[in-house]
C-alpha positions in Angstrom: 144.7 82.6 99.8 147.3 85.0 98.3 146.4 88.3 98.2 148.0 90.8 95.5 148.7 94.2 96.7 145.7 95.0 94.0 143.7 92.8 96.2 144.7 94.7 99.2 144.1 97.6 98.3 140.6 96.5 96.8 139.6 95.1 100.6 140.6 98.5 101.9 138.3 100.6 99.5 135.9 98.0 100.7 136.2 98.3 104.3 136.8 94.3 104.2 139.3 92.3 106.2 141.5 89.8 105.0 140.3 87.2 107.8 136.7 88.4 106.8 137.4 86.8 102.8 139.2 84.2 104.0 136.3 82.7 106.0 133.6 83.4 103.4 135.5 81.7 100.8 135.7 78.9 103.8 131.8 79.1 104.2 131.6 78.5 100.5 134.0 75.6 100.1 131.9 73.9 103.5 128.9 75.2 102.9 126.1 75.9 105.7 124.8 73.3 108.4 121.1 72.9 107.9 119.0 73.5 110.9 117.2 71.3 113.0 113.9 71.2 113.5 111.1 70.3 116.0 108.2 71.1 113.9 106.3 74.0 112.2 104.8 76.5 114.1 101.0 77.0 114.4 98.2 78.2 116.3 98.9 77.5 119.8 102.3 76.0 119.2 104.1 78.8 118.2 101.7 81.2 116.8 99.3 83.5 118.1 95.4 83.8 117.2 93.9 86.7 119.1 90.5 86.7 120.1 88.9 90.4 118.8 88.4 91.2 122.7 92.4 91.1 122.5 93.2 92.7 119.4 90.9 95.7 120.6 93.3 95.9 124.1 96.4 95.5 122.2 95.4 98.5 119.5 94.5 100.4 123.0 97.7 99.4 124.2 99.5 100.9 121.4 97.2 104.0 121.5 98.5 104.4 125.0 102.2 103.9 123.7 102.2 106.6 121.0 100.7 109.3 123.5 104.0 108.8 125.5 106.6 110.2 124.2 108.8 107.7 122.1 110.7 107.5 118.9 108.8 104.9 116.7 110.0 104.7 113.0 109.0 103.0 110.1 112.2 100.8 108.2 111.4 100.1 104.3 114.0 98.1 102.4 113.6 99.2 99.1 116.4 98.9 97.2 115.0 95.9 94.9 114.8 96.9 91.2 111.8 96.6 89.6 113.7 94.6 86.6 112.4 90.9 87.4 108.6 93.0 88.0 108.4 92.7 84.2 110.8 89.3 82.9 107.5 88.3 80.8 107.6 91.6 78.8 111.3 91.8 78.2 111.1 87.8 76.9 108.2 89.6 74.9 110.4 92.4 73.7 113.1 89.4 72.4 110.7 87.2 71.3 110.1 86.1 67.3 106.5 87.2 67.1 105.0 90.9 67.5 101.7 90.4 68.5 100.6 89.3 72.6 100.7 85.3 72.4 101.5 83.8 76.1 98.7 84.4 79.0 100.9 86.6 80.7 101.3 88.8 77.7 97.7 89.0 76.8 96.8 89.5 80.2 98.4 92.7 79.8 97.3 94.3 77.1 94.2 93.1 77.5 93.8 95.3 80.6 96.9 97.9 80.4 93.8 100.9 80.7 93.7 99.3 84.3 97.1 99.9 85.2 98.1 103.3 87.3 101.0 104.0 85.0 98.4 104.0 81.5 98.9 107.9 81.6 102.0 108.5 81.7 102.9 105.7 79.4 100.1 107.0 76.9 102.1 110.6 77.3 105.9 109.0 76.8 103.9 106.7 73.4 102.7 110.7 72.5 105.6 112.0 72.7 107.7 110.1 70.8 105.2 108.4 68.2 102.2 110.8 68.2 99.9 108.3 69.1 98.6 107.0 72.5 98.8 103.2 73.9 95.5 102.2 72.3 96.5 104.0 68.8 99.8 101.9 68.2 97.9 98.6 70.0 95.3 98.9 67.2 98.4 99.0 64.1 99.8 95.6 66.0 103.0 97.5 67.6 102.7 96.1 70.7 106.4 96.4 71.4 107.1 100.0 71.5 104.3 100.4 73.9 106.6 97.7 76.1 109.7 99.7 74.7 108.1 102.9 76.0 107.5 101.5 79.2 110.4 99.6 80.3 113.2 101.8 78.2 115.0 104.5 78.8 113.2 106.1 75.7 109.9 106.3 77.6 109.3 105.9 81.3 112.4 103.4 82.3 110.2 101.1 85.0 112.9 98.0 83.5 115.8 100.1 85.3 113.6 101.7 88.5 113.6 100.8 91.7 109.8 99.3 92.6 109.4 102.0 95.2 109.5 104.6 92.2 106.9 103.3 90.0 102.9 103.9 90.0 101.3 100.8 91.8 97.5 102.5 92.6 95.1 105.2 90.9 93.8 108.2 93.1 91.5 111.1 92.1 94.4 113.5 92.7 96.5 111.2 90.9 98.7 108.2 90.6 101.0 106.7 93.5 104.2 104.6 94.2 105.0 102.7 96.9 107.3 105.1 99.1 104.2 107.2 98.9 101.9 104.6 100.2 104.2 103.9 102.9 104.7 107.7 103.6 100.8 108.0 104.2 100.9 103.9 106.5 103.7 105.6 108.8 101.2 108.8 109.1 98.1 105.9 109.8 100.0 104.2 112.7 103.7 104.8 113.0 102.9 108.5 114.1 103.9 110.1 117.4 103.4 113.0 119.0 102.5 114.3 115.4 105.8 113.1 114.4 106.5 110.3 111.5 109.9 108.4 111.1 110.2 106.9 108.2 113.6 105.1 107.1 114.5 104.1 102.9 117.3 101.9 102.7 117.9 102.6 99.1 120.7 101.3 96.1 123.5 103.9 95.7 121.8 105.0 92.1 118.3 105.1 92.8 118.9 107.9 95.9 118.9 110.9 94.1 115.1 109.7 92.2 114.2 108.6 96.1 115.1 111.9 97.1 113.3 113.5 95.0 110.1 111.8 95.0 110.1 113.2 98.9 111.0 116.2 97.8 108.2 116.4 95.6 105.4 114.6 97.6 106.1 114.7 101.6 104.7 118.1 101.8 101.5 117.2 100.8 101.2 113.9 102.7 102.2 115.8 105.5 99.0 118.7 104.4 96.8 115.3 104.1 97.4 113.9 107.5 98.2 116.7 109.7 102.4 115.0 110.6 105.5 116.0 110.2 107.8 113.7 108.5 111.2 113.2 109.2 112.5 110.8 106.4 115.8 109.5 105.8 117.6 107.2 103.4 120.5 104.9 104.0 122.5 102.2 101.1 124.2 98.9 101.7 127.5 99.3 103.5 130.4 97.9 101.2 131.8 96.1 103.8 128.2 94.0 103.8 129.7 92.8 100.1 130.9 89.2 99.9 133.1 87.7 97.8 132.7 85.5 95.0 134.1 82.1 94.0 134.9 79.8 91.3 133.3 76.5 91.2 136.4 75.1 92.8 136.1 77.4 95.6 139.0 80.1 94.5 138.1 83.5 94.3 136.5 84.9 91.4 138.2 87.2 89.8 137.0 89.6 86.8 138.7 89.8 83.3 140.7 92.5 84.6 142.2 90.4 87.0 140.4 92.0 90.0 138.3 90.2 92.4 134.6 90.4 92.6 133.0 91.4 95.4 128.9 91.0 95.3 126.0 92.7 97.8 125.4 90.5 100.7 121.5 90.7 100.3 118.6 91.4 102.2 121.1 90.6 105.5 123.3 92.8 105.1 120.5 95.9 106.2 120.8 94.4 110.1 123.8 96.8 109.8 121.2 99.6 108.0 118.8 98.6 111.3 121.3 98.6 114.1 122.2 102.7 112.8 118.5 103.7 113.7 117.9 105.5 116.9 114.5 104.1 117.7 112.3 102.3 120.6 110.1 100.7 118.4 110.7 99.8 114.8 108.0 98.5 112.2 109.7 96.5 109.0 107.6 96.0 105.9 108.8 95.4 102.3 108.1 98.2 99.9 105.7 96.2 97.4 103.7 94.9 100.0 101.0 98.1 100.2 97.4 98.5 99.4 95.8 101.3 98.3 93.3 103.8 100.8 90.4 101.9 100.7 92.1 98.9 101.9 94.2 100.4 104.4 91.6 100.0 107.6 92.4 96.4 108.2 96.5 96.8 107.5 96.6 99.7 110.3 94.2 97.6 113.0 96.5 94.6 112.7 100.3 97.2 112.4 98.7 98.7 115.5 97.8 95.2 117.3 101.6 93.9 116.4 102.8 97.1 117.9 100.8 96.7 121.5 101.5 93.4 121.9 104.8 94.0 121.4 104.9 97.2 124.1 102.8 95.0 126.6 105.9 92.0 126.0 108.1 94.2 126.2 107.2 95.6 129.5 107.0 92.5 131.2 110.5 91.8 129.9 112.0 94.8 131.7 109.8 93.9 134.9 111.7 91.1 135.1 115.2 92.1 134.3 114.9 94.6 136.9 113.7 92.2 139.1 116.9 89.8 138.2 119.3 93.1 138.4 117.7 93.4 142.3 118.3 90.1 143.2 114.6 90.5 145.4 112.9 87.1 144.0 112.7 84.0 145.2 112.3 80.2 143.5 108.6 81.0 143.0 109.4 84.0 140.8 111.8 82.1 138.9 109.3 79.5 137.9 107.1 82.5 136.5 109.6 83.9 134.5 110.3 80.4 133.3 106.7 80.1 132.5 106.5 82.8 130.7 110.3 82.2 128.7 108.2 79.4 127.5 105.1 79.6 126.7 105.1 83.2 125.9 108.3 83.7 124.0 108.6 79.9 123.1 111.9 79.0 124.2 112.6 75.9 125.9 115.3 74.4 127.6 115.0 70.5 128.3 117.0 70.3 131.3 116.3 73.8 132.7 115.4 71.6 135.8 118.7 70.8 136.9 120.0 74.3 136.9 120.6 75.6 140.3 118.8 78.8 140.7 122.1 81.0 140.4 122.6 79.7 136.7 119.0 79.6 136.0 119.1 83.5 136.6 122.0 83.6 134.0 120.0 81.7 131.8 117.4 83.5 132.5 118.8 87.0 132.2 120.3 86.0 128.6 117.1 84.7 127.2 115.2 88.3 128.4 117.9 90.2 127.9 117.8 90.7 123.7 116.1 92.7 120.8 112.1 91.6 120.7 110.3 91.3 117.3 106.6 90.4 116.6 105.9 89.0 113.4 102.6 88.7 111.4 102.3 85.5 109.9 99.4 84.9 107.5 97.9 81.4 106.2 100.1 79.6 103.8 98.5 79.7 100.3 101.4 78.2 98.2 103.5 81.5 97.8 107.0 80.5 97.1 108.9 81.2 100.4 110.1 80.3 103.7 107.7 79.6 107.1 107.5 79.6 111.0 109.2 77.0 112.6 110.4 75.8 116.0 113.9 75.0 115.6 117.0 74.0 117.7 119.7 76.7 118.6 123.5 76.3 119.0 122.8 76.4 123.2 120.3 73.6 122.0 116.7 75.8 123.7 114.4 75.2 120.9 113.3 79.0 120.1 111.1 80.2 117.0 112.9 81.4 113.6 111.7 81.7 110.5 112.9 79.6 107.8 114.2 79.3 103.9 113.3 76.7 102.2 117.4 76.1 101.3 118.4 75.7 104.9 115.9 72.2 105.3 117.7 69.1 105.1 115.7 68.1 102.1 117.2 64.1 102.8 115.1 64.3 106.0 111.6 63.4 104.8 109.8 64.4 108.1 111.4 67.5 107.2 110.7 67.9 103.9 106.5 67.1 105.3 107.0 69.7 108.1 108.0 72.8 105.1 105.3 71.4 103.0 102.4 70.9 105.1 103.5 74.2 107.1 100.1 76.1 108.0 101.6 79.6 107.4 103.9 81.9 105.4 107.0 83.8 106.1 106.6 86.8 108.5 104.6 89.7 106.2 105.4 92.7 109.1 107.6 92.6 111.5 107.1 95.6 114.2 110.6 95.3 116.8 112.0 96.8 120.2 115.7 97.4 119.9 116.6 99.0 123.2 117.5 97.4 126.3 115.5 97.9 129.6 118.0 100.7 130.9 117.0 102.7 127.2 120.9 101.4 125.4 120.2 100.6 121.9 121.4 96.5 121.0 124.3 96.2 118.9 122.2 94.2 116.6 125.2 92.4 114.3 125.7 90.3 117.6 122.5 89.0 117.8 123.0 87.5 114.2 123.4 83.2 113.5 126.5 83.6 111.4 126.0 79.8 110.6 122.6 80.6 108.8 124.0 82.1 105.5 123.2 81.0 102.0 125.2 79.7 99.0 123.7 80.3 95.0 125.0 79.8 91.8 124.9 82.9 89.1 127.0 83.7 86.8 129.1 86.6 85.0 130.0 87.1 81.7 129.1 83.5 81.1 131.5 82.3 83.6 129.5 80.2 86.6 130.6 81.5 90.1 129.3 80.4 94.0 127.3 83.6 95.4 127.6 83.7 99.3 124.4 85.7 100.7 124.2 87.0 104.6 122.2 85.2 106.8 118.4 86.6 105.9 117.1 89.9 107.5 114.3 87.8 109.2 115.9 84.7 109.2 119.4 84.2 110.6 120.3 88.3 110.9 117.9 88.1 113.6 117.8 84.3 114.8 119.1 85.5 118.4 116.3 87.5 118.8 112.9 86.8 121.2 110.2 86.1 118.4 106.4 85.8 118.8 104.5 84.8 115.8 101.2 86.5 115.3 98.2 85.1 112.7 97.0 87.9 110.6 94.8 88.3 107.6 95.9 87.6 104.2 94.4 91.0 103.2 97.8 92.4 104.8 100.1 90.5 102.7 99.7 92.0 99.0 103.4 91.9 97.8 103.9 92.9 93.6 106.3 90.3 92.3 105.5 90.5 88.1 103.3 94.1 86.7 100.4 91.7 86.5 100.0 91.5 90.2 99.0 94.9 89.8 95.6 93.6 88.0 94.8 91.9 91.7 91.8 93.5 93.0 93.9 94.3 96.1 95.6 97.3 94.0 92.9 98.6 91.8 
């Protein structure tokens, strides 16, 4: 590739390297390897069930944890705009007829009083027309209530971030989800009186994030007796990838410069590895519930969190122990024992390794970041899954899995994703400090080989899209993983408005 002094200077603004677009334009011509796979996880081969007598220790365990003093903080990535919440309604808005006709449509209406929003869009109909929702449904102008709702004209949802809109009704008023996650960190994510909770945020939507705190913490902080310490981070630039033509050359705009896209969801292991924390919980900002349904979400947070403590300390146990050098063979074989069938990772010939390179082996399968993942059953939601899969030292290890990197030829394969018994990870709660307190350098616990290729477009011209490997799927593929079952009452993500309708947010 020839670059332009234009182009230069475009990588510099960028924080990019020249080496760094010449191997993603490389990873676009070749394309990924797919992974290989040794089957689905599941209960008892991969995942964990606990019994209640062990989700009551673990919830004790992590009790015991926040008494101590430790910095726990609560990561949201919430930079999604709420845009592809409501496709249906802008097809509706564009469509030939005026009046609801598709299920979706008159799903909608017929319900809108039961949205949290109805309020405020009956004051932004009133202000503008005169009349509320109900007034200008019953003259059949069903489109400026839409208009009033998803343009800037009224209350802009089609150009918010999902964090900022209303998702669940209160007495004392409406909320969005950075205030339900404000009140979750308060629940379980609390220490000392003290709650860390982290936005990573799109460059446009800070100022309305900012606000929102500005405007609410102090009363969620009233409400729960905590002080909050909240902060807000974007997408680095150097995270952004480059685009490429169909042929594999760059992409470059009409005005002849090249075009540089966000990573995605990847790209916030850089967000991650800035965050001075000992224990981190990770949940997506649509996926909340409202008070009444919070008991079971903060029992099974607080379960993730003490089994992760408890793993955690027997990790350092033994790192200390391997640091010593004061073990013999029959220590070795329990740390094996547990490298297996605790943190699923296997070796096939671990047998013939001397004991000096088992220790090395050893110490380099301990020695890394620790995340525990709720699972819940698979119930056909489009996503990836749990697997066992092969790594590039060939241990077998668990990772979680999209369904674009299966070798879709493979028809054992193609029956493993299918007939998987559970969805992709719903909470992730992690440990990102070492035994001696230093924090990982996350990026170099990231599968590089993991990353995804999609075709979009631009001005009607097709391009090749390269995305980072996944935040929970490659970005943290060198990490020790332990799958956990939990209910599907915990997974209640909002992917169109109508979702909002679910009993699970009214």
């Amino acid at each position: 590739m020839t670059l332009s002094e234009q182009d230069r200077r475009q990588l510099d603004a960028h924080g990019i390297r020249e080496a760094q677009v010449e191997k993603q334009l490389e990873q676009i011509a070749q394309g990924f390897p797919f992974l290989q796979l040794e089957r689905a996880a599941s209960v008892g081969r991969g995942i964990v069930a606990p019994s209640e007598e062990a989700r009551e220790t673990y919830v004790r365990r992590w009790e015991t944890y926040k008494s101590e003093k430790h910095k726990v903080v609560k990561f949201v990535p919430a930079s999604g705009a709420a845009s592809r919440m409501f496709k249906d309604l802008f097809a509706f808005l564009e469509a030939s007829y005026d009046v609801p006709t598709t299920a979706f449509e008159r799903e909608f209406f017929g319900n809108i009083g039961r949205f949290a929003f109805k309020k405020a869009l009956d004051k932004a109909c009133e202000t503008d027309t005169g009349k509320d929702v109900e007034a200008l449904m019953s003259e059949g102008r069903y489109k400026e209530v839409v208009a009033h709702l998803l343009q800037t004209s009224g209350l802009n949802y089609g150009s918010l971030p999902k964090g900022l809109l209303l998702f669940h009704r209160y007495e004392d008023g409406a909320r969005t989800p950075m205030e339900e996650h404000l009140a979750e960190a308060a629940l379980y994510a609390c220490c000392g009186g003290e709650a860390s909770v982290h936005f990573t945020v799109s460059h446009e939507h800070r100022t309305l994030f900012k606000a929102k705190v500005d405007e609410k913490a102090a009363y969620f902080a009233k409400k729960f007796g905590v002080n909050y310490h909240i902060s807000f981070s974007e997408q680095k630039l150097n995270t952004d990838t480059i685009a490429a033509n169909p042929d594999n050359t760059p992409f470059r705009n009409t005005d002849g410069s090249l075009l540089f896209r966000p990573g995605g969801h990847g790209a916030l292991i850089e967000n991650l590895n800035e965050i001075d924390a000992d224990i981190v919980f990770i949940k997506n900002i649509d996926n909340v519930v409202p008070d009444r349904l919070k008991p079971v979400t903060i029992t099974y947070k607080q379960l993730l969190a003490g089994m992760l403590v408890d793993v955690q300390q027997r990790i350092f146990g033994y790192l200390e122990l391997l640091d010593t050098g004061k073990y013999n063979h029959e220590t070795l074989e329990e740390i094996i024992r547990f490298v297996q069938q605790t943190l699923c990772c296997r070796k096939s010939d671990i047998k013939e390794l001397e004991d000096a390179d088992l220790v090395i082996y050893l110490r380099r399968k301990l020695n890394r970041p620790i995340r525990v993942c709720g699972v819940v059953k698979n119930v056909g939601e489009p996503g990836g899954g749990p697997f066992l899969t092969y790594n590039q030292d060939e241990t077998v290890s668990p990772q979680i899995l999209e369904s674009s990197q299966i070798d879709t030829s493979k028809d054992e394969y193609v029956e493993m994703f299918k007939n998987g018994t559970h969805f992709n990870p719903v909470d992730l709660v992690c440990a990102i400090k070492d035994y001696k307190g230093k924090a990982f350098h996350l990026p170099d616990y990231v599968d590089r080989t993991t990353g995804f290729i999609s075709s979009k477009s631009k001005n009607g011209r097709e391009l090749k899209a390269l995305e980072l490997p996944g935040l929970w799927n490659g970005a943290m593929s060198n990490w020790n993983t332990i799958f956990v079952e939990v209910p599907l009452e915990t997974f209640n993500p909002v992917k169109t408005v109508n979702d909002l309708l679910r009993e699970q947010h009214q």
